[in-house]
N, C-alpha and C positions, 0 to 999 in steps of 0.2 A: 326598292321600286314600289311606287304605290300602284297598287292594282283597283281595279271600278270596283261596286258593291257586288255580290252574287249574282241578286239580281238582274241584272244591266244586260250580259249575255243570252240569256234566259227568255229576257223581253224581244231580244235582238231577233233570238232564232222564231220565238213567236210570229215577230214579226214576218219574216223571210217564208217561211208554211204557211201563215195566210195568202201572202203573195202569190204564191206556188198554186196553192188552192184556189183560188178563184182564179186562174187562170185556164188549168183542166176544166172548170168546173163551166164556163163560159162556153168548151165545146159542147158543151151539154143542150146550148138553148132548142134545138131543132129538135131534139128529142124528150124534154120533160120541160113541164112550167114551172113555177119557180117552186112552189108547193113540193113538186115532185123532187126537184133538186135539194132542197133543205133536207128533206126525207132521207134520203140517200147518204148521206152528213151523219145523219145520228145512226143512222141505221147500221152502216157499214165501218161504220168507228167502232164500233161495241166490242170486237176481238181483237183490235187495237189499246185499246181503254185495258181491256180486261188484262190483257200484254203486258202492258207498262205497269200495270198495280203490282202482277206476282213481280214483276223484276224489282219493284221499288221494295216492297215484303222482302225477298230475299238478299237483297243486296245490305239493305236497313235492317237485316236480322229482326225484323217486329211484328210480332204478333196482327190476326185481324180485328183492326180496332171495333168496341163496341158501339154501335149506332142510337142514338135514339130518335123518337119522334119528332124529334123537334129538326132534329139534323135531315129527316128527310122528308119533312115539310117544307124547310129552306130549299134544297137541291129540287124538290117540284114546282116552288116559285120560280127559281132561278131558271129554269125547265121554260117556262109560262115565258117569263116575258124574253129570255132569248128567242121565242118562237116570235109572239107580238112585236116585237121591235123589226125582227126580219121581214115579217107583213107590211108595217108600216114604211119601211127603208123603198121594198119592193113596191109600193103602193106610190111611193114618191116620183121611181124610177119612169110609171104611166100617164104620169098628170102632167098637165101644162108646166110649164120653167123647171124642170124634171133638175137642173143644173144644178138651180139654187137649191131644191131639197135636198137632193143628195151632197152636198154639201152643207149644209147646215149640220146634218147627219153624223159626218165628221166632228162635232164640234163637242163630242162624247168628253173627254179628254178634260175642255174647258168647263160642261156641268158638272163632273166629278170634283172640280175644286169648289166651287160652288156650295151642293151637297155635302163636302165634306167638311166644310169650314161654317158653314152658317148653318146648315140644321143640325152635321152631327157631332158640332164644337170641337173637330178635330183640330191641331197645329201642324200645317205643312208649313217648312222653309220659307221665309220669303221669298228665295230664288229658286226657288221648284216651282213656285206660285207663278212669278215672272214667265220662266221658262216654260212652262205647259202653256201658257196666252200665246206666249209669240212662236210659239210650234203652231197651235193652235191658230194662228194668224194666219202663217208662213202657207198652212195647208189651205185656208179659203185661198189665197191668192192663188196656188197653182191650183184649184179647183174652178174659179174663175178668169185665167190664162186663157187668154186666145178667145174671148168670150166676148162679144162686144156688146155688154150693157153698161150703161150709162147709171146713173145714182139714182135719177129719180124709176129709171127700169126697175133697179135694184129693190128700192124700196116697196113699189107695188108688188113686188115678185115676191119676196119678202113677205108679205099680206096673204099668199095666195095658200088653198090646200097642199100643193106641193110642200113647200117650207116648212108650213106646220107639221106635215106628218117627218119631214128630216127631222126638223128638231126637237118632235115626240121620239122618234126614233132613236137619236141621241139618247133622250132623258134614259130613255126604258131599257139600253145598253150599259148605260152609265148604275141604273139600280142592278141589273144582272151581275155585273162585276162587284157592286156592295154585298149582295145578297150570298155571294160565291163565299168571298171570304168568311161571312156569317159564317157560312157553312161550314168551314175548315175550322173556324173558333170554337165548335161545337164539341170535335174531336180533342181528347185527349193531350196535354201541351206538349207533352213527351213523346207524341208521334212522329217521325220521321216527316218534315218537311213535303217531299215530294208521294210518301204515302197519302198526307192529306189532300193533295193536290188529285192524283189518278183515282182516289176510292170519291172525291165528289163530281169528279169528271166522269166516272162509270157510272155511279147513281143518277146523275143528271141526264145522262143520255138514256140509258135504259127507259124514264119516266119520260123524257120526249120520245121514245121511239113507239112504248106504247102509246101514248096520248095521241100523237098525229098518226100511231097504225091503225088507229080504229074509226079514226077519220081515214083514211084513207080507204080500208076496206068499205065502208058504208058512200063514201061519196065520191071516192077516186078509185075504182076498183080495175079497170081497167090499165092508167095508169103505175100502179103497187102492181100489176104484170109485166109492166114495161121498165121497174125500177129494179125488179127480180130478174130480170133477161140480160139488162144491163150490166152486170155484175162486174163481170169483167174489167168493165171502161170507168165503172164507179167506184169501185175497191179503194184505188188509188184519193181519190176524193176523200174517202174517210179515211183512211188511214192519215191524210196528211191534215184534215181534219180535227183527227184527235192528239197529233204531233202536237200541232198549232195548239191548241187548250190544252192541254196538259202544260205545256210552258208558261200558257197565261195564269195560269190557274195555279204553278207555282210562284210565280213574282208575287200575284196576290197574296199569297201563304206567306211570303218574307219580307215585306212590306207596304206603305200605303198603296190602296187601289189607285188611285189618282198619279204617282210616279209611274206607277207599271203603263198607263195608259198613256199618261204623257210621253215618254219615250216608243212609246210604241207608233206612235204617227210616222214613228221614220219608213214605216209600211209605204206613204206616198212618193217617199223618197224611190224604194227600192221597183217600186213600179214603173216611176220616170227612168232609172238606169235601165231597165231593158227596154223601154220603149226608144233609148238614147243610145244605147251597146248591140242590144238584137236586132233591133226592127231598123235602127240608122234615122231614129225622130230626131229631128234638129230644138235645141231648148231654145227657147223663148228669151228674151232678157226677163219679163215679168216671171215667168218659172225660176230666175237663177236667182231670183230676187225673196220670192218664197222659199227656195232649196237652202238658202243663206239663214234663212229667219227659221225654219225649222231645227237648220243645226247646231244652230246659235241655243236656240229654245232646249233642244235633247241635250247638250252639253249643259248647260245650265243646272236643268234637273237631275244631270247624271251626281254631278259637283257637290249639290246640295246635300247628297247622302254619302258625300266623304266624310269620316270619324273626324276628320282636324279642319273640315268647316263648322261641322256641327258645335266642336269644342270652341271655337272664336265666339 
């Protein structure tokens, strides 16, 4: 029986705790800004993070790998622009044609092949190439589903700050996940897989947790009292949080960032089935039509990383 790459499941469950996550994380709007909510993400992940390392340590029988400067220089960039991208994603969410940015935003996926084929002369599949686009396709249509702009709307919309900051946002998500795996290439080769994955997932949250705590004490003081109160209803958050990244964060470790990500749009997918199964949303043709081109797109890039494609 041919079974998918490692990988594939790994992305999958990625995927499904993000879903999860921003779902809890949405009751939150009445009570913290988005500042405050991202806060609470790094924050409250931290004995989750720190969880999954001793378990990956002991299970991996391995030592704690030694760090260097360089390794946690990466994990403070990587730190940096997952916060800036968040900013910019959130900054799209307020401005005019808010649609089209945050869709553009999505398109994370498609500059990762980009980035990885013309500036860092990497060789993806042809068919992983393929398949990340029309995922990547599949996703603007149901992102624009039920939308009624016309091409030349599109195009002005397209032009406007909203767009630019999704598809800043994109870029700046799309180097976070380059920089991630940096970071695990830094460790040791003999490291256990999912040790490299939780020990740059710990270090990275730590360095956002101070960085945006000491913003937070000097300009959101208030606030950082209402994200300590919350505890309770937040926990949840991080812990699913750092579920989510910890799986991302292992795909990255056992193969291209650009497959991990590619596959990972099916994130829109699993958001439409409970909007379709929970809530009793009726799909669209246009949405069945993106849901089609996405699966189409995930299958493709699953494919490209079977051992007896690669060997043809």
């Amino acid at each position: 029986m041919i079974s998918p790459p490692q990988w594939v499941p790994i992305t999958l469950s990625a995927s499904a705790f993000q879903v999860l996550r921003t779902a809890m994380q949405a009751k939150l709007n009445d009570r913290l800004t988005p500042v405050g909510a991202g806060f609470v993400r790094y924050l409250y992940a931290l004995p989750v993070d720190g969880l999954l390392l001793a378990i990956a340590l002991l299970i991996g029988g391995a030592r704690f790998p030694r760090l260097s400067w360089h390794f946690i220089l990466l994990c403070m960039i990587a730190g940096l622009t997952q916060i800036l991208g968040t900013v910019l994603l959130i900054t799209a969410f307020r401005l005019r044609n808010f649609v089209v940015g945050t869709a553009y935003a999505k398109t994370e996926a498609a500059q990762l092949v980009v980035i990885s084929i013309v500036v860092l002369g990497i060789q993806l599949p042809a068919m992983a190439v393929v398949g990340i686009c029309l995922a990547a396709a599949g996703v603007l249509v149901l992102s624009f589903s039920g939308r009624r702009l016309h091409i030349r709307e599109l195009i002005r919309a397209s032009m406007q700050p909203a767009a630019l900051c999704g598809l800043t946002a994109g870029l700046v998500f799309a180097i976070t996940a380059l920089v991630v795996r940096s970071a695990s290439l830094q460790l040791n080769p003999s490291t256990v897989f999912f040790v490299k994955a939780t020990l740059v997932l710990l270090v990275m949250n730590l360095l956002q947790t101070f960085m945006q705590g000491i913003y937070m004490v000097f300009m959101r003081s208030e606030e950082l009292k209402t994200c300590l109160a919350l505890w309770r209803r937040v926990f949840p958050i991080g812990a699913l949080s750092a579920l989510g990244s910890a799986c991302w964060f292992t795909g990255f470790c056992l193969t291209h960032v650009a497959l991990v990500r590619g596959v990972g749009q099916v994130e829109v997918l699993f958001g439409l089935g409970v909007g379709h199964f929970y809530l009793r949303e009726k799909v669209r043709r246009s949405e069945f039509i993106g849901v089609v081109m996405v699966i189409a797109g995930v299958v493709g890039i699953v494919f490209s990383d079977f051992d007896w494609y690669r060997a043809v």
